[in-house]
Structure formats: C-alpha cells, structure tokens
N, C-alpha and C positions, 0 to 999 in steps of 0.2 A: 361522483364518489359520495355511499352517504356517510352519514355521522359516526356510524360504525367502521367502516371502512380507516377514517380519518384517526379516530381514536386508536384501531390495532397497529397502523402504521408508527403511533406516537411510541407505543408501547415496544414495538419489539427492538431497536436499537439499545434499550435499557435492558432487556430479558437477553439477547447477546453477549455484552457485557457483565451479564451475572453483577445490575447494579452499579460496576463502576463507573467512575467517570474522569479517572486519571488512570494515565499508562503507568505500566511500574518502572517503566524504563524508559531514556530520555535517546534512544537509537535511531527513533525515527523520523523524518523531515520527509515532505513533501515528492523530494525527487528521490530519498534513497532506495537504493535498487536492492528487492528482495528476490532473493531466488530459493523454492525447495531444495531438502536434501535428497538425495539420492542415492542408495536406497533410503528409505525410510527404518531410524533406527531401532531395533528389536524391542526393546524397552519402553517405546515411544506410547503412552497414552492413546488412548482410540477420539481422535478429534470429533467434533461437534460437523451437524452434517455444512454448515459455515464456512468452518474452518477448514475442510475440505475441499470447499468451491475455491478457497483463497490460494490452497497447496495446490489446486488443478491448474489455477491463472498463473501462480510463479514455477510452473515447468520449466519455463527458459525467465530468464531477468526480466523484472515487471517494474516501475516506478509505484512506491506508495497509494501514489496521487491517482494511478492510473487503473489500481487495485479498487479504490474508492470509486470511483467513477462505474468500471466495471461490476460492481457489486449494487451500484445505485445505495449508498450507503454515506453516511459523513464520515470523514477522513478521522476525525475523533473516536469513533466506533472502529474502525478498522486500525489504526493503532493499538489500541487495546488488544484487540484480537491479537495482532503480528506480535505484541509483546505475548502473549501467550504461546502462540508458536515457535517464535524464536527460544523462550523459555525451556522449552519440551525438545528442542534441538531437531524442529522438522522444517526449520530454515535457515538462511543466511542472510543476514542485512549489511551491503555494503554504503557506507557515506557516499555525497556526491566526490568526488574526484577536485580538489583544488586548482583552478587557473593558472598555471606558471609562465612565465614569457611577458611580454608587452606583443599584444594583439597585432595580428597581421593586417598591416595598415590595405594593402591591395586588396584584400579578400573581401575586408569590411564594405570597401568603395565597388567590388563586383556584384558585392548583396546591394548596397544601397542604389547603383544602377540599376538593376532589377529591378527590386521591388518599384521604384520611381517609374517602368515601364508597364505594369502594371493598372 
C-alpha cells in the first residue's frame, strides 16, 4: 500500500461522516438489530451511495457489529451513519432483547460437553 493509498483511507471515514464524530443518537450498541424499511418512504431524502450499501445489508435483520464488519468500516463510523438513517426513517433499530429466567442448567452443561470434545 503506498503512502497515498494510506492517507485516502485515513480520510474517508471523516468525509462519510460529513466530519462528525459523535452519533446524535445514543440507539445504538454493538448487537442492536437494524432492519430497512419497506417500502422506502416517499419523502425519504436520496441517501449517499454508503448509505445505500447499509440499506442493501439490512434487507432482513443485520447486528450493528456485523454491518461494520461488512462494510470494512469502524463501528463509530457506521453508527453515525445508522443515526442518519434511522433519522430519515429508512430504518428500524431494535435493542438487544433482555435475558429473563435463570439459565438452563442442562443446556449449558450439553454446550460445555461439547465444546470440552472438541
């Protein structure tokens, strides 16, 4: 890679962001599961050709984390973005789902059997 190469790569997670570097919104975590709207609503702003790869990947339920990765992108950059789209209402972000019950004691001990045969 040369020195140029290195420098444009620096550069455009800042020019994505249009400069920021705080989300405006605090909706998103690592696991939270974004999905596109469907259709996309009339009114809707003409997204950035980005933000469009992001709307492609939440077709069906996508994790943050996995959106980031997919994108080869820091998850700090891609929040921003999803607060943008979320903003413009050409998505949905649901939380992870809370843990209720006390753990299934057999289940845990059929994963830890396994994995231990491994």
């Amino acid at each position: 890679m040369s020195a140029g190469d290195a420098a444009g790569r620096l550069v455009r997670p800042f020019t994505l962001t249009g400069g920021r570097t705080r989300p405006s919104r605090a909706d998103f975590t690592l696991i939270t599961t974004v999905t596109a709207v469907d259709p996309r609503p009339e009114r809707a702003v003409r997204p950035q050709p980005e933000h469009v790869r992001i709307l492609r990947l939440c077709a069906r339920p996508v994790a943050v984390a996995e959106i980031a990765a997919r994108m080869d992108l820091p998850v700090s950059v891609v929040v921003i973005m999803l607060c943008d789209l979320l903003e413009a209402g050409l998505i949905t972000a649901r939380p992870p789902r809370p843990v209720t019950g006390t753990p299934n004691l057999e289940l845990l001990q059929k994963v830890r059997d396994g994995l231990g045969r491994i």
